[in-house]
Each structure stands twice: as C-alpha cells, then as structure tokens.
C-alpha positions in Angstrom: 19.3 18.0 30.9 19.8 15.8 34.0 23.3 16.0 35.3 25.9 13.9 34.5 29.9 13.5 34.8 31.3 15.6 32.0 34.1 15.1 29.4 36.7 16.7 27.2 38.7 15.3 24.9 41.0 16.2 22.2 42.7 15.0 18.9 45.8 14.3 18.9 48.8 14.1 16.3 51.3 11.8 15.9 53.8 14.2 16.8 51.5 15.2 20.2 51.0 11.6 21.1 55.0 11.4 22.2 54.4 13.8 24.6 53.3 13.2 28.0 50.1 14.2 29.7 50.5 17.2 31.7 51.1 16.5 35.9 47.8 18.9 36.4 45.8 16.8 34.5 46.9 13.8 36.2 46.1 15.3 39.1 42.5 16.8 38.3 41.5 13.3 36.4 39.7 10.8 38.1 39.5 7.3 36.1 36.7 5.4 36.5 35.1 2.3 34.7 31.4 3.5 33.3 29.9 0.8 31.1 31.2 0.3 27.9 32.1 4.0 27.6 35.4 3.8 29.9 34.9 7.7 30.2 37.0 9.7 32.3 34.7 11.3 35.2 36.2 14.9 36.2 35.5 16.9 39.0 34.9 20.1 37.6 31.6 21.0 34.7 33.1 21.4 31.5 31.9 23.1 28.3 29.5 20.2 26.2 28.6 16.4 27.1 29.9 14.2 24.4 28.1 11.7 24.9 25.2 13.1 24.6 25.7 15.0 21.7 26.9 11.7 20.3 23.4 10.6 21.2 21.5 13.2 19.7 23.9 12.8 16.4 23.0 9.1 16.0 19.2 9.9 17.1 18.8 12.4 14.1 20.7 10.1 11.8 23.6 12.1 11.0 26.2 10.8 12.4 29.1 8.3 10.9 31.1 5.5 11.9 34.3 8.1 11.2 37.5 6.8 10.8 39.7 5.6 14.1 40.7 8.8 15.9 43.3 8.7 18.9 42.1 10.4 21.7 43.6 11.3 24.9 42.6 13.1 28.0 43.3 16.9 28.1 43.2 19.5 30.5 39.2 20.1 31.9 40.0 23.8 31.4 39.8 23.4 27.6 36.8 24.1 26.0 37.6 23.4 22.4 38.5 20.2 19.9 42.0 21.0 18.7 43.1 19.4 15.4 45.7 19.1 13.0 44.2 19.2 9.8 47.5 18.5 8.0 49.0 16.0 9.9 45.5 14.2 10.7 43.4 13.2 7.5 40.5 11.4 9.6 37.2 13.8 9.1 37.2 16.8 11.6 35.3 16.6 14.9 32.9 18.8 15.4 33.5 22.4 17.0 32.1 22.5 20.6 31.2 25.9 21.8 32.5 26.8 25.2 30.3 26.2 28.4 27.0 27.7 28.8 25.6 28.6 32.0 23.4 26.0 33.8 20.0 28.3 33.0 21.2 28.3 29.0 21.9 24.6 28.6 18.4 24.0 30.2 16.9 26.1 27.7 18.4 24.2 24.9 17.5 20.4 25.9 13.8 22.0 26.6 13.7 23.5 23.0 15.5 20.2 21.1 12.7 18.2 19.3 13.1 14.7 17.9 12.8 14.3 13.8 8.9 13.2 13.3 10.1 10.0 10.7 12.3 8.9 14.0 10.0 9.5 16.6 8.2 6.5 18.0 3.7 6.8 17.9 3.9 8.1 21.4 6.3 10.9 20.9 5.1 12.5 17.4 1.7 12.8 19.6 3.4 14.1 22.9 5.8 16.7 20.8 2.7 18.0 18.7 0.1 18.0 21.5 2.0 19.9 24.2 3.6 22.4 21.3 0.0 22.9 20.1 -1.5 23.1 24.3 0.9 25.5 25.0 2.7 22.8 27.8 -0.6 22.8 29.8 -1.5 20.1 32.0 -3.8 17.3 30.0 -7.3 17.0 31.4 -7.3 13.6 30.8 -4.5 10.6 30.4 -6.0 8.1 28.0 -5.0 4.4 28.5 -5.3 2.3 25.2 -2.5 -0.1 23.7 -0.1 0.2 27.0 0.6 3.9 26.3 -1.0 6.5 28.6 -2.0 9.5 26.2 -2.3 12.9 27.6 -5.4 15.0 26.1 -7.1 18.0 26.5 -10.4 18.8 26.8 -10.8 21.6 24.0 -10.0 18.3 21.8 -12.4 15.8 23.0 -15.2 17.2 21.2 -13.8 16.3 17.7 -14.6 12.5 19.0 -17.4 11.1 19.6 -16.0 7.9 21.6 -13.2 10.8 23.4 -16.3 12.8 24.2 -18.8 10.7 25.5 -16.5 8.4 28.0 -14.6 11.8 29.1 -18.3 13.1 29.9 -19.3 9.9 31.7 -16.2 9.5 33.5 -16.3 13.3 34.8 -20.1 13.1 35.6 -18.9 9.6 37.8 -16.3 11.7 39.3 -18.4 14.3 40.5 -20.8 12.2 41.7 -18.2 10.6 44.0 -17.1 14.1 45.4 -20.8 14.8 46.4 -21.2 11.7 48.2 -18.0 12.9 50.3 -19.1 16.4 50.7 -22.8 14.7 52.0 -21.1 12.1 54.0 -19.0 15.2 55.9 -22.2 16.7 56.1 -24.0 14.1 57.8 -21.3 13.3 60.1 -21.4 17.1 61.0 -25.0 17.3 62.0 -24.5 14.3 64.3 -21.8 15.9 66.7 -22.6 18.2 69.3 -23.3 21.8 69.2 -19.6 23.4 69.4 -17.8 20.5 68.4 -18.4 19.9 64.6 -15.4 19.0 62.6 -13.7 21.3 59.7 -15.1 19.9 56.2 -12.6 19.0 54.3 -12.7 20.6 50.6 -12.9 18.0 48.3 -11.7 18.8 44.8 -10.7 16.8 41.8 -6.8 16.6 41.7 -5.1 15.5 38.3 -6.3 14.3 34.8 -9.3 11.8 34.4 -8.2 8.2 33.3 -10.2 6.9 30.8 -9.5 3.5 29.4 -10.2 2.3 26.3 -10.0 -1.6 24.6 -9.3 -2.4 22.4 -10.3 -5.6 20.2 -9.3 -4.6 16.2 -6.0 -6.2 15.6 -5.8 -3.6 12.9 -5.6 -1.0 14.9 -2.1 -0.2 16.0 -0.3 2.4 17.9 1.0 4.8 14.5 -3.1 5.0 13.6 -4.1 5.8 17.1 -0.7 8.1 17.2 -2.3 9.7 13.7 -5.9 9.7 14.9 -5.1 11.8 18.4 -2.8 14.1 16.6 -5.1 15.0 13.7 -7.5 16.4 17.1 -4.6 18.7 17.2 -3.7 19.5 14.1 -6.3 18.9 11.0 -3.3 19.5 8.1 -0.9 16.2 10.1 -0.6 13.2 7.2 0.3 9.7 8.0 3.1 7.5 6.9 -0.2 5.7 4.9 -4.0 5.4 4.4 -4.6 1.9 5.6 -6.9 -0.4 6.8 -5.8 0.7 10.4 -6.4 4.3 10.1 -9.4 3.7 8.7 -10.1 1.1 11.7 -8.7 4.0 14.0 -11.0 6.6 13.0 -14.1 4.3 13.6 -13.2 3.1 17.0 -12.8 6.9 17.8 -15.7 8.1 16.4 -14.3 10.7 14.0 -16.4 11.1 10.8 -14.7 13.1 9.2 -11.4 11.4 9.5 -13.0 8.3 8.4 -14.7 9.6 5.2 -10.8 11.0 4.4 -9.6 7.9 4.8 -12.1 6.4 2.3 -11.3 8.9 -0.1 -7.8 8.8 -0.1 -7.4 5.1 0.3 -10.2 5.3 -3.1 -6.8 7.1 -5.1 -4.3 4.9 -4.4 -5.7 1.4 -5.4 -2.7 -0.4 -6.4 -1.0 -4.3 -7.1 -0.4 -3.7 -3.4 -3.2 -2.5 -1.6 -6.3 -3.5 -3.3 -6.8 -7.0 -1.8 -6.7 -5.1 2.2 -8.7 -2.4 0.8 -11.4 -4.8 -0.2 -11.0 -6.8 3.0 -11.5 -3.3 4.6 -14.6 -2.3 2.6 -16.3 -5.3 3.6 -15.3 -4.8 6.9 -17.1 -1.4 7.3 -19.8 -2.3 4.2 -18.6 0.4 2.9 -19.7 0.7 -0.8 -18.0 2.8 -2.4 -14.7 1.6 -1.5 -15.7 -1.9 -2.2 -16.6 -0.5 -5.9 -13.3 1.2 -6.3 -11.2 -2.1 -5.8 -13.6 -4.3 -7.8 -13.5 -1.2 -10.7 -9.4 -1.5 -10.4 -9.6 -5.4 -10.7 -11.8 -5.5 -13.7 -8.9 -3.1 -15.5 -5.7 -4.3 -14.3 -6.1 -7.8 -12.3 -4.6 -9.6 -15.7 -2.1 -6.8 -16.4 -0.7 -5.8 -12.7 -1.9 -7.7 -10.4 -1.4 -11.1 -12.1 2.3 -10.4 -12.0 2.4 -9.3 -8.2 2.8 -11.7 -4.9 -0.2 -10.2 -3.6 -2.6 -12.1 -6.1 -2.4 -14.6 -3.1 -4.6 -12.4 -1.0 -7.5 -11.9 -3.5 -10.3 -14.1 -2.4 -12.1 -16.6 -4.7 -15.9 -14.6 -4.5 -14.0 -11.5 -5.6 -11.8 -13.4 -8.5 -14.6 -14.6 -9.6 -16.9 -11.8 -10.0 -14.2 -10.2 -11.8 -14.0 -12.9 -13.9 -17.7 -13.1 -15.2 -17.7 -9.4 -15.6 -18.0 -7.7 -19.1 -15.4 -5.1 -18.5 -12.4 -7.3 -17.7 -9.6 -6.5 -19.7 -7.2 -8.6 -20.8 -4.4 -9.1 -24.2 -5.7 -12.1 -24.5 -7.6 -15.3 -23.4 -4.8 -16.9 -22.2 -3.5 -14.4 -20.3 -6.8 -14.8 -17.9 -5.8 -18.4 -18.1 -2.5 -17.6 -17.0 -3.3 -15.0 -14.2 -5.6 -17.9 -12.5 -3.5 -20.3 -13.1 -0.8 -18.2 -10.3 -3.3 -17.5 -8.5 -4.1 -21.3 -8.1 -0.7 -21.8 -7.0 -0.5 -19.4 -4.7 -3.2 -20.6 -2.9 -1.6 -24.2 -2.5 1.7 -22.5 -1.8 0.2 -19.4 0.9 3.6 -19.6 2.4 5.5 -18.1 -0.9 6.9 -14.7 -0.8 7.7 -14.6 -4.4 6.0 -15.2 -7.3 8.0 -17.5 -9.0 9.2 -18.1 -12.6 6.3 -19.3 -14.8 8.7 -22.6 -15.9 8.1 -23.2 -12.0 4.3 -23.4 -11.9 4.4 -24.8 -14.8 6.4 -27.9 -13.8 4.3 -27.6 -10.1 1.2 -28.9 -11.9 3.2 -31.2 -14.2 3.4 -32.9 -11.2 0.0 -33.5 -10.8 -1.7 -37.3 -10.9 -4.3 -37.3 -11.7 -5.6 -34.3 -13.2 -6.0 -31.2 -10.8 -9.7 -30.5 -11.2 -10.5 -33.9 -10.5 -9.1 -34.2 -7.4 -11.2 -33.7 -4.1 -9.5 -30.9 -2.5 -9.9 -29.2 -5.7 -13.7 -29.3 -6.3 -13.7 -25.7 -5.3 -12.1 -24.4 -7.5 -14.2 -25.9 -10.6 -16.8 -22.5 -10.6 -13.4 -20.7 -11.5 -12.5 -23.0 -14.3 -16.0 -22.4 -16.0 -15.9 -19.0 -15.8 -12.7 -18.8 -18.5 -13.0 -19.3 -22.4 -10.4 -21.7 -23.1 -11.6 -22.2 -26.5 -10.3 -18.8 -27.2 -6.9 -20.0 -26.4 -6.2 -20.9 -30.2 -2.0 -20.6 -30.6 -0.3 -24.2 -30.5 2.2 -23.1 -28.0 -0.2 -22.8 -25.4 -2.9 -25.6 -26.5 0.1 -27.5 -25.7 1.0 -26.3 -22.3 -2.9 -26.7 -21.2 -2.0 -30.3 -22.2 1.4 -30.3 -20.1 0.0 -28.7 -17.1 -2.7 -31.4 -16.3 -5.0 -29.3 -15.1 -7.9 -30.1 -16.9 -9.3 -33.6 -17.5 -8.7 -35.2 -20.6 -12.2 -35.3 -21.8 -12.3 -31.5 -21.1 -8.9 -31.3 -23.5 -10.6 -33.4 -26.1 -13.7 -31.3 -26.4 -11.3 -28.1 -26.9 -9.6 -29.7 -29.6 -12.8 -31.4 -31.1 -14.3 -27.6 -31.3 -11.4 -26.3 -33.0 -11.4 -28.9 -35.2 -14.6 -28.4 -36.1 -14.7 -24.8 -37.1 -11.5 -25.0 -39.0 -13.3 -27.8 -41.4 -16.5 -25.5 -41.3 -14.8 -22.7 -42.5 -14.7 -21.1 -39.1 -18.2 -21.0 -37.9 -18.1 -21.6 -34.1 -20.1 -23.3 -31.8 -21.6 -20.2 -29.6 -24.7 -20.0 -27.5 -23.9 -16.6 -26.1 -22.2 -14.1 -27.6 -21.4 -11.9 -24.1 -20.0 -14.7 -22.7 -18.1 -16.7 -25.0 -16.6 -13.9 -27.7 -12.6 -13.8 -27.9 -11.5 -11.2 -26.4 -8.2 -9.4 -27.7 -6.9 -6.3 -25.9 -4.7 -3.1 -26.2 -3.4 -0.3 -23.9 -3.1 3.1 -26.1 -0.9 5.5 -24.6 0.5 8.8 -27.0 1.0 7.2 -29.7 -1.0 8.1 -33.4 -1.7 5.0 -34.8 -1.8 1.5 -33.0 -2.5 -2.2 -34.8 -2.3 -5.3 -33.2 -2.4 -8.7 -36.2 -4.7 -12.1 -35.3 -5.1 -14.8 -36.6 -8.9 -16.8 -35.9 -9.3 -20.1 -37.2 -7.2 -19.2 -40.4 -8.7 -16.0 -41.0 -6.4 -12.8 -40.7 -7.6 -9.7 -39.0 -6.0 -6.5 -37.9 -7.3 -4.5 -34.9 -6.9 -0.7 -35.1 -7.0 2.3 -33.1 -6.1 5.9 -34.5 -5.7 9.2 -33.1 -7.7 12.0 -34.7 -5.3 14.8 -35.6 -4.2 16.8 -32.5 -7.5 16.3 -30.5 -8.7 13.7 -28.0 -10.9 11.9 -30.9 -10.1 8.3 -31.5 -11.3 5.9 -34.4 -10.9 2.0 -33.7 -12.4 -0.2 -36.4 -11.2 -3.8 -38.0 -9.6 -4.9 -41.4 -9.2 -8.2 -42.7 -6.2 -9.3 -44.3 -5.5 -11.6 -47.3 -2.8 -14.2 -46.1 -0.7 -13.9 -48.9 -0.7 -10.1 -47.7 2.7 -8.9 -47.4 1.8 -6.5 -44.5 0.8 -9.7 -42.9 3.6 -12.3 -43.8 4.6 -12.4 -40.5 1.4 -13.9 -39.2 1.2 -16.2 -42.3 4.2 -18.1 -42.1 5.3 -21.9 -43.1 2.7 -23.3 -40.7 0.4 -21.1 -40.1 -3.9 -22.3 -41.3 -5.5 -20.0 -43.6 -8.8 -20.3 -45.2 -9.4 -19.9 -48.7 -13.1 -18.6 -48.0 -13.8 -15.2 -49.2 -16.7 -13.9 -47.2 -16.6 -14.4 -43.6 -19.5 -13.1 -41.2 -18.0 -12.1 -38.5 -20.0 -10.7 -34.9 -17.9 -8.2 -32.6 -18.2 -5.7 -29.9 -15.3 -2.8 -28.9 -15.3 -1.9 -25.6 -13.2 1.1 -24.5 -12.2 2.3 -21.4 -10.3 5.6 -20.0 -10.0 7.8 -16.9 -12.1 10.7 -16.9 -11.3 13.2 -14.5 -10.3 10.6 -11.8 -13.3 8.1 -13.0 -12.9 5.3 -15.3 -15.3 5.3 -18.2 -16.9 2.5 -20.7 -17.5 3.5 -24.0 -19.2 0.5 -25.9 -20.2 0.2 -29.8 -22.5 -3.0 -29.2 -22.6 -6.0 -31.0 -21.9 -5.6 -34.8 -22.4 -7.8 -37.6 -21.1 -7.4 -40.6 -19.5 -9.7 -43.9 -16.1 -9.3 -44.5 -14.7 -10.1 -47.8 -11.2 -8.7 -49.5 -12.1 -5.9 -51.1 -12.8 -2.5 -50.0 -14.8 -1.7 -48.5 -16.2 -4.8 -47.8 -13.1 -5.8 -45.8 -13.3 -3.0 -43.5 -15.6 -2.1 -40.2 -17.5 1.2 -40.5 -14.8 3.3 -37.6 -16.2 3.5 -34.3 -14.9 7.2 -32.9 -14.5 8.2 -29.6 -14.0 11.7 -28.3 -13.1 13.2 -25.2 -10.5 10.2 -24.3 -7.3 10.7 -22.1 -4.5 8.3 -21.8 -4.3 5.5 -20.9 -6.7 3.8 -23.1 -7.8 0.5 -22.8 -9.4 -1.0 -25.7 -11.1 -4.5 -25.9 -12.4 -6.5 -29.3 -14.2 -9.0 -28.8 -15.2 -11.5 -32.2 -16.8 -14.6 -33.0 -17.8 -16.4 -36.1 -21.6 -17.3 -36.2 -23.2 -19.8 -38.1 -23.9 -19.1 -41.5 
C-alpha cells in the first residue's frame, strides 16, 4: 500500500459534541483542503486508512449509504471507533484494529484480491495468471485490444496462434543477437594485435512483445480475458457462451475451447440466442450448430420466439426454410400467420425494442394503401406469403382480420373465401393437390397430464383430437373421434352460429406427427398419411390409436387433416 496521510475519526454523541476539542489535538492537527474529501492530514501514522477501506468496501459492494453520522477530529493516539450505541441509533462503524507494523500492512494489500464478477477483463486474467505462475515474470506481454497481457511460456503451447508468433518472434530475436555478437566479432578481428575491444554480452532482457489484430468486431476484451485464462486454468467458466467466445477461441487457435463452445452454445438455444447462434454457425460453417438452431426454430419459432423482440433478427432464408419444413409446429394455422405477420413488422420498424400489442400491428397495416403485397418495396416478401396455408385459417374472427389488415390483395381474399365456399356446399371436400403441403395443421404441447383433447370444427364437421397416457409408463395413444354436433360433450363448439353438416360419412386423410426430447435430442415419431371413413357410430367414428413409447415430456403433437374428394 503506497503511503498516504492517515486519519482517525470518531463518533460522537450529542452529549460529546458540546465539548470542546482537546488543546493537544489542536495542536497535533494540521487542516488541509484534499479534494472533495476535506480530510484532516496528521503528522504522525495512525492505526487504518479510512479512506481506503472505504474504497475497498464500495469496490466489493458492501458498503451503504449509512445514515448522517457527526464526526469530529480526535486525538491521533486513538486507535479505535468509539460509539454510543444508546444515545446514537445510526448503524455502527466498523471496528478498526489498532496499527500494524509497516512489514504487516504490506502483507495484507499484497494478499487482498478483487471479487471476479467486479473485476474488469484485464484483472480476472492478471489475478488468475500470476496466482497460478507463482508471481513469476511473464515471458511474453501480448498486445491485442489496447491491453498488454502478460503470458508465460509453459501456456503458449495450448494455442496455436500464442505458439507459433511467440516462436517466430523469439527465433527473430535471436537472430538479431547473433548479428551483434558477429558484428563485435568482425570489428574485433580488424583492430590491432593487443588492442581488441571487450565484447559486450548480448542477452535478451525482458518479455517478448507480440502483437496481435485484431479484425472480428465480435471479439471483445471479456472473451479474450476468458480465452487467456482458460490457458491457465481448464475448469474457469465465462459470464456466457457467445458468438465472441466462440470468435475468441478461433482467432487463438484453441480447438478444444472452440469445440466447447459449440457444445455448450448447442444446450442453451433459446428466444434469445438462437438468431446470433445461427449468424455464428454460418460464420464458422459450422454444421452442427447451424442444425441445432434450425431444429429449435422448427419446434418453438410459433410458440416462443414469435412472442419475443428478437424475431426481428431472424433472417428471411432461415424463416423461410422453417416455414416449408414438415416438422414445424404450430396450434394452429393462424398462429404461423400471426408469428410472420410480427415478424413483418419488425422488419419495417428495426428500430423497435418491444414487441408491441397485437391491436398495434394490427392497426400498422390497417394503414396500408394499397394492399401490402402489392407494393414495390414488398415484392420480397411474396416467397413468405406462399409458403403459409391461409385456407386453413377457417374461424370468422380471423377471416375478418386478414380482411382488416390489408395485407393481401383482394383477389387473393376472394379466392380464400371462394374455396371455403366451395367445400362447405360440397360437403367438405377440398380443393388439395398436395397433401404434405397444404393439410391443416392443429397442434398440442402434452406435459404430465393423463388425458389431453383439443375440439375442431372443419367445414362443419366436428372432430376431437386425443392424446392419452398409458397407465404409469412412458406409452402414449393419440388417435381422433368425430363428434355429432348435437353432441352434448361438444355443445360448446356447436353453438347458435356455428355450420354443421348433416353428411354422415366423411373421408377424411391425416398424418400425426410427434415430437419429444430424447436424452438431450429431439425426436419425430410419424404415423404417415391415413385414410380412413368416419361415420357416427363406433367404431366407425374413431381412428385405430397410434401409440408411442419411450416419450418424455414435453410432447409436441401435430394433426394434420384434409378432406379429399370423394
């Protein structure tokens, strides 16, 4: 600890503040302005520096605006706080212990370490690398993002990039030195006999500087912090797995550090992370990462991400792709409609921090004049639009906000509504060229539950959807019933307003897909297409049960139907 004017205080009482201070202490105390402190510099060293344990209190992140205290000046031969504590109801000082010799407090500031979550980049690597070294001089002082970072050679070999410029640098070195041990040389053999100069004994003196750019902006001074220290100490963590670890460990050359990376950043796909971690994948064509986030997206773009500011970030090839993909799963067809519908306005509004209220994207493309699709700037976007099934969007609610939104064309409008028409007064046969592609998808999420059901309604017919748990195992059944309308199980569905057809055979085409995580891998079970007549009587209104075993929650379970021509 460097040396600095020392000061004591102590705590006064109302009762002690009447008093007057003592004529030694006048005499001994020197006032003097310091800054904003306005400390009292004394002649003498006393027991503890206040303002440096002050420091180190508010460094640490313990320390509390207390109430107001009164202090005064006491005698520099105390070594103690005094207090009251029942005339003085502020929280106690803390206790100082009396004065340590000058070998003792040097011993203490050389043993005080900083808390790790406070430390800047630079320090967490400087505390763990000299701790670790023993306090032994670094080899060599690396220059990279303004910070000079002391290493030592026993380290350098865990990085390739570390290795190879410390090797080239130190061959350069010595190759220097020889010249000037040949130059001394040559001069030598030119004097005289009897009057050749000493040689001077060239040796290196201090660390090799190596310099490394740096031209990734992702690569910032925590991940190069994280990177150095793990060439230390294998078991350090960093605040995150990021792009800029991952950036980190390639510019460095560690292998091993990068394929951790990849695998941890692989766990922890999330609303948050999984547009960088694409970005990043494409960055290092890494496959298997890439994989991952397009895996995620296909299970939980429509229920996660749809809901989360970061859908801005997702780019059009990969929203897309997920889009025309078979394993999507979604509730519902217009909840795909829905989840690119914020995405479209995110990508007009790339300043918003918030995704807003769906009343306020509604009303953004209310605005719109003519429709959106038709506009120029908006050609773009009209692969995106042909990759949903909007004729699967069936409920009059949201036929009418597709109206509202003007997002579509109105011949596009009119050929929805001339479809549905037209398979209501066909008795529900529906105008499908491919069953993969245009099928009406309806989704559930099982979690613990025994017995799940979810009631539709298609063109007037009534359908339930269920899933049941197999006694106490891991076996599932999920099949499909149709309902009469007049059903009372199903009265809610066939209210005052609600179509129902009177026909009692209905062909129907359908395909359950079911997904769940595996020991850390998502699986796809899938029953194929499935034809079948469905009447009202048993057992010709029920599916033959598709079971499942060796499922673990959560579930995900997708029915996809249509009506073909019969």
């Amino acid at each position: 600890m460097t040396s600095r004017p020392h000061t004591t205080r102590q705590v006064v009482t109302a009762d002690q503040q009447k008093s007057s201070r003592s004529a030694s202490a006048r005499s001994l105390c020197q006032r003097t302005q310091a800054g904003y402190t306005n400390r009292w510099q004394l002649a003498g060293a006393l027991g503890s520096d206040l303002l440096g344990q002050a420091q180190i209190q508010r460094a640490n992140g313990v320390w509390n605006k207390l109430s107001e205290r009164k202090i005064k000046s006491a005698d520099p031969k105390a070594l103690h706080w005094h207090e009251d504590a029942t005339s003085h109801r502020s929280p106690p000082l803390p206790h100082l212990v009396p004065s340590l010799s000058a070998r003792c407090q040097s011993r203490l500031c050389k043993d005080v370490t900083w808390p790790s979550n406070l430390d800047p980049p630079e320090e967490k690597f400087h505390i763990l690398s000299h701790k670790l070294a023993q306090n032994s001089k670094p080899d060599a002082v690396l220059e990279c993002l303004e910070v000079r970072w002391g290493l030592h050679s026993f380290v350098l070999i865990g990085s390739e990039t570390l290795f190879q410029l410390y090797t080239s640098n130190k061959r350069h070195r010595d190759v220097q030195l020889q010249k000037r041990v040949d130059k001394d040389s040559r001069t030598n053999s030119s004097l005289p006999s009897g009057k050749e100069l000493t040689c001077r004994k060239w040796h290196p003196h201090g660390p090799l500087n190596l310099q490394l750019p740096i031209k990734d902006a992702s690569v910032n001074k925590e991940a190069l912090s994280f990177a150095l220290r793990i060439l230390y100490d294998p078991e350090e963590q960093p605040n995150k797995w990021d792009e800029s670890v991952l950036s980190a460990a390639a510019l460095l050359g560690m292998r091993d550090l990068f394929l951790k990376c990849l695998k941890e950043m692989r766990k922890i796909i999330s609303s948050s992370t999984v547009c960088s971690f694409y970005q990043a994948s494409c960055k290092f064509k890494e496959a298997s990462l890439q994989r991952a986030c397009e895996r995620w997206l296909e299970l939980f773009l429509v229920t996660e991400l749809s809901f989360h500011i970061k859908l801005k970030d997702l780019p059009f090839d990969l929203l897309l792709k997920t889009l025309r993909s078979p394993r999507l799963f979604a509730s519902s067809e217009y909840e795909v409609f829905r989840t690119v519908l914020y995405w479209l306005y995110l990508q007009l509004n790339p300043l918003k921090h918030a995704l807003p209220a769906h009343s306020a994207i509604i009303t953004f493309f209310y605005r719109e004049t003519p429709a959106f699709s038709e506009q120029p700037k908006c050609q773009k976007y009209v692969t995106i639009f042909r990759a949903l099934r909007l004729h699967g969007i069936t409920e009059c609610q949201h036929l009418q906000e597709l109206k509202i939104i003007r997002v579509f064309p109105e011949s596009c409008l009119l050929n929805i509504m001339s479809n549905h028409f037209h398979t209501l007064y066909t008795g529900g046969d529906m105008v499908i060229s491919d069953f993969n592609k245009q099928a009406i998808r309806y989704g559930m999420v099982l979690d613990k539950k025994q017995e799940y059901s979810q009631k539709i309604n298609l063109y007037g017919f009534y359908f339930v959807l269920m899933a049941t748990k197999m006694g106490e195992g891991d076996v599932y059944s999920f099949s499909i019933e149709r309902l009469r309308h007049w059903n009372a199980s199903s009265s809610e569905e066939s209210a005052l307003g609600r179509l129902y057809c009177m026909r009692s055979d209905r062909s129907v085409r359908f395909h359950i897909t079911v997904q769940s995580c595996i020991d850390g891998e998502w699986q796809v079970h899938s029953s194929g297409a499935v034809d079948q007549e469905f009447g009202f009587c048993r057992p010709r209104n029920r599916s033959k049960p598709y079971k499942i075993g060796g499922l673990s929650s959560p579930i995900l379970v997708t029915f996809a139907l249509a009506f073909p021509f019969t």
